[in-house]
N, C-alpha and C positions, 0 to 999 in steps of 0.2 A: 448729627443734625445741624442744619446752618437755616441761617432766615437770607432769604432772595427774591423776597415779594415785590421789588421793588421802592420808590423811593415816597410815594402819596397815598397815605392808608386814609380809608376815609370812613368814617363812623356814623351805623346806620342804626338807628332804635330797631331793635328787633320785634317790635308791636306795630312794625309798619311794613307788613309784607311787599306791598307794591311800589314799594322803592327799593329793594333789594337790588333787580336786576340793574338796575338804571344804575345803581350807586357801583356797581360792578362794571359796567361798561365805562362810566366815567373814569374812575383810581387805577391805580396798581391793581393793589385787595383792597376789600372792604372790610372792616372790623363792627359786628353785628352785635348790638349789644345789651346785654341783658339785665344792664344795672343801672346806673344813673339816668340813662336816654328813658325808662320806663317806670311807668308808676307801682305802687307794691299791687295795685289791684289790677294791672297788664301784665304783670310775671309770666300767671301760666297758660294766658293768651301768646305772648311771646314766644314762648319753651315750644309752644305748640307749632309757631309759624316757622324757627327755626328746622322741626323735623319735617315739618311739608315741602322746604323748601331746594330747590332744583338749582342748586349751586355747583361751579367748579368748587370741592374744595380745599385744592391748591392755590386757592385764592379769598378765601376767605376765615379772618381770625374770629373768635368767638369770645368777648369780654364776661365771665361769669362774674358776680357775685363776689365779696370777701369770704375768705374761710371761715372765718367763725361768724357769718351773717345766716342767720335762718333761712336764707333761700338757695345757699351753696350747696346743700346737700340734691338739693330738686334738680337744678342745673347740670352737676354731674350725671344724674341719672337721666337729661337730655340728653347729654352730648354722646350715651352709650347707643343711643336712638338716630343716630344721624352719622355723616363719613366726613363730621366737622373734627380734626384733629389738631391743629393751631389753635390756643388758645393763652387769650392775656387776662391773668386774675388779678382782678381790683385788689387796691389797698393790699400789697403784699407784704409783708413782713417778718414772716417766720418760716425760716428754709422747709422747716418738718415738715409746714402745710402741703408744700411741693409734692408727696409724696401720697397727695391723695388721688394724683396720677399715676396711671399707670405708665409703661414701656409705649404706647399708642401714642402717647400725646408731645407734642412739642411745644415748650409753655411760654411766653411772655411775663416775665415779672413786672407789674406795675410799678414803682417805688413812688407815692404819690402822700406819704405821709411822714411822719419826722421818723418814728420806725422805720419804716420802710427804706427812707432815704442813708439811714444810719445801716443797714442789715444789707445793703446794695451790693458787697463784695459777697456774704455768705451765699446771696441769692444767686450771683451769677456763676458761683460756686457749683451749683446743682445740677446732676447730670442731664433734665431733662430741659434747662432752661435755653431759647436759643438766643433770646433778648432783653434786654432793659427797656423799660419805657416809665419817665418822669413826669409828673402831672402837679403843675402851679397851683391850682384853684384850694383841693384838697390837704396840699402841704400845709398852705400857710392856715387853712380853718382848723386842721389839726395841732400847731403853734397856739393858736387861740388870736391869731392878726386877721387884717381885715382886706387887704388886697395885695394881690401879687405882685404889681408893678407901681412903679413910680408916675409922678404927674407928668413926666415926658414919656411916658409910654415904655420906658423901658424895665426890665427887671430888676426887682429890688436884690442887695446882696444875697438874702438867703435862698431865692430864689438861684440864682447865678451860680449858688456852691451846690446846691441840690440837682443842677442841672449837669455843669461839671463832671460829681462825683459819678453819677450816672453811666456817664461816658467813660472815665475812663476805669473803672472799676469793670465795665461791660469790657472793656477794648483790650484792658490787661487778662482777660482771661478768654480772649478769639470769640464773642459774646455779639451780638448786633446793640446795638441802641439806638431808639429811637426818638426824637423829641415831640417834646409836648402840644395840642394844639394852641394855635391863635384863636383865642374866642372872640377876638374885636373881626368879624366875618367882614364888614364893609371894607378895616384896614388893609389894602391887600400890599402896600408898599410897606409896611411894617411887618406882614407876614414875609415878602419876599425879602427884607434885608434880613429876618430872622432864620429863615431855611437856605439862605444863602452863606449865614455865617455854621449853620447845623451843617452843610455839606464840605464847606472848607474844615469842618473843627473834626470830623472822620463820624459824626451820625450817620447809619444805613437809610433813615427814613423821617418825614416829619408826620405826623399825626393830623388829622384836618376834620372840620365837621358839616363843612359846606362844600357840593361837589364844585363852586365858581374857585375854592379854594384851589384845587387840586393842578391847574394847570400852572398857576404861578410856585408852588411846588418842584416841580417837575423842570420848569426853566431853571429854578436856583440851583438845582441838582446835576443839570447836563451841564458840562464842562465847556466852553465856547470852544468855537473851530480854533481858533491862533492858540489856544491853551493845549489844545487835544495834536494840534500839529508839531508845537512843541516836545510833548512826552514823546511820540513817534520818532521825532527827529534826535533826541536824546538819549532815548532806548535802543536805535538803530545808529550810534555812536559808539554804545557803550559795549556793544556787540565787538567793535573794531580795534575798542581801545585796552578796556581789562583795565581794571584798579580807578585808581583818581587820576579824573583829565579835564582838561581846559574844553569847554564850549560854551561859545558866544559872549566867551569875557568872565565866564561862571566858571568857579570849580566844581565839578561832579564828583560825588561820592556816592554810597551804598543810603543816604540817607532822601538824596536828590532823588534816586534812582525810583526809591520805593514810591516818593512823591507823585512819579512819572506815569508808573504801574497803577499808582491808584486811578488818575486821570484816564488813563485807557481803559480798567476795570468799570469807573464809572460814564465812559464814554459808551462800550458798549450795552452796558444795562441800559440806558436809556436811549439807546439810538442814534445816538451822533455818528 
C-alpha cells in the first residue's frame, strides 16, 4: 500500500454534501470529515451523505472519529456502506486501535495529540498504515497550552518537535507524511513559505481547509523549471559517469543523486 494522492488534500465537512464535488475538482483528494468539521447532532446526517455520495474513491480520505470516542463505532459501520477505503483516524494513538480495520482499508494515522505524537514510530509501524499526518491545534490543548504558534506567526518549539518527529518516524519506515493545516486561511504567504519548507523537508502532502488554499499548495510543491532541469541534467551525467563525479563545480554522490530523483518524482506528480 503507498499514498499517491497527491500533494493538496483539502478538508470538507461531511454534513455538507454540496461541496463535496467542487472540493474534489478543486485539490488533489479531498479528506471528508466526520469529526471536528461536524457537530455531535450532524453525525448521522453526515454518515448518511458520505454513503449517498458519487465519489472517485481513489480520491477521497475519510477522517472518522477517535477510537475510543462513541461515535467510531457508527462510522466504521459507514464506511462498510460505501467504496470509501482511505481513511485518517483522529487523535490516534494506540497501534492496537489500528486493527479495527480490516485487510480493505488503507489508514492515515493522525498523531495530533502528546500520545499520539509520542506513539508516532509504533503507529507507522502498522501494517495497514500508509501515512502520518500531525495536527497543531489538538496537541498543544492536549498539553493543556494555549496556542500553537508564536507572536511572529511561527511555530512554537513543541510544535516544531511534533512536526519533525512525524516526518521522520513516517520517512524511516517508507511511510508518507503529511503536514498539518494553516488555519490562518487569509495568510497565504505564511502557508506558502510553510508547504514550501514541508516539500523541501521530504512531506508527500500539506493538509488545507480552504479550496483558495490549495493552489498556493501545489506551487510550493512543484519543483521550478531551472531546479527540475537540473536533476535531469545531473541524472543523465551520472548515467555517463558511475561513482563520484564533478558537475558544475559540485561533487555528486549517491546522496545528490537521490536529491535529484526526488525532484523529478516530484516534478512529474505535479506536472512540470
Amino acid at each position: 500500500m503507498t499514498f499517491d494522492l497527491g500533494p493538496a488534500l483539502l478538508f470538507c465537512p461531511a454534513d455538507r454534501p454540496e461541496r463535496f464535488g467542487k472540493a474534489l475538482e478543486r485539490a488533489d483528494a479531498v479528506i471528508l470529515d466526520l469529526e471536528d468539521a461536524v457537530a455531535p447532532a450532524d453525525k448521522a446526517k453526515a454518515r448518511g451523505n458520505l454513503i449517498d455520495a458519487h465519489l472517485d474513491p481513489g480520491r477521497v480520505i475519510v477522517r472518522v472519529n477517535a477510537a475510543d470516542s462513541a461515535e467510531f463505532a457508527s462510522d466504521l459501520a459507514t464506511l462498510s456502506q460505501t467504496d470509501f477505503r482511505t481513511v485518517m483516524l483522529a487523535k490516534a494513538e494506540d497501534p492496537a486501535a489500528l486493527d479495527a480495520f480490516d485487510e480493505r482499508f488503507s489508514l492515515i494515522a493522525l498523531c495530533e495529540t502528546a500520545r499520539g505524537v509520542a506513539a508516532a514510530d509504533r503507529l507507522a509501524e502498522h501494517e495497514r498504515v500508509v501515512g502520518l499526518m500531525w495536527g497543531a491545534e489538538d496537541l498543544i490543548a492536549s498539553l493543556g497550552g494555549t496556542s500553537s504558534r508564536r507572536a511572529d506567526g511561527g511555530y512554537r518549539d513543541v510544535a516544531r518537535y511534533a512536526r519533525s518527529r512525524v516526518l521522520l518516524e513516517a520517512g524511516a519506515r517508507g511511510k508518507a507524511a503529511i503536514d498539518a493545516v494553516h488555519i490562518a486561511i487569509d495568510d497565504l504567504d505564511g502557508l506558502a513559505s510553510e508547504a514550501s519548507d514541508a516539500a523541501a523537508s521530504g512531506f508527500s502532502a500539506t493538509a488545507c481547509i480552504h479550496p483558495g488554499q490549495v493552489a498556493v499548495i501545489r506551487d510550493a510543491y512543484r519543483p521550478d523549471a531551472a531546479t527540475v532541469d537540473w536533476a535531469q541534467r545531473v541524472l543523465a551525467a551520472a548515467d555517463r559517469e558511475g561513482g563520484v563525479f564533478r558537475f558544475e563545480g559540485r561533487m555528486v554522490d549517491e546522496p545528490v543523486l537521490r536529491h535529484a530523483r526526488s525532484v523529478r518524482r516530484r516534478a512529474a506528480d505535479t506536472g512540470r
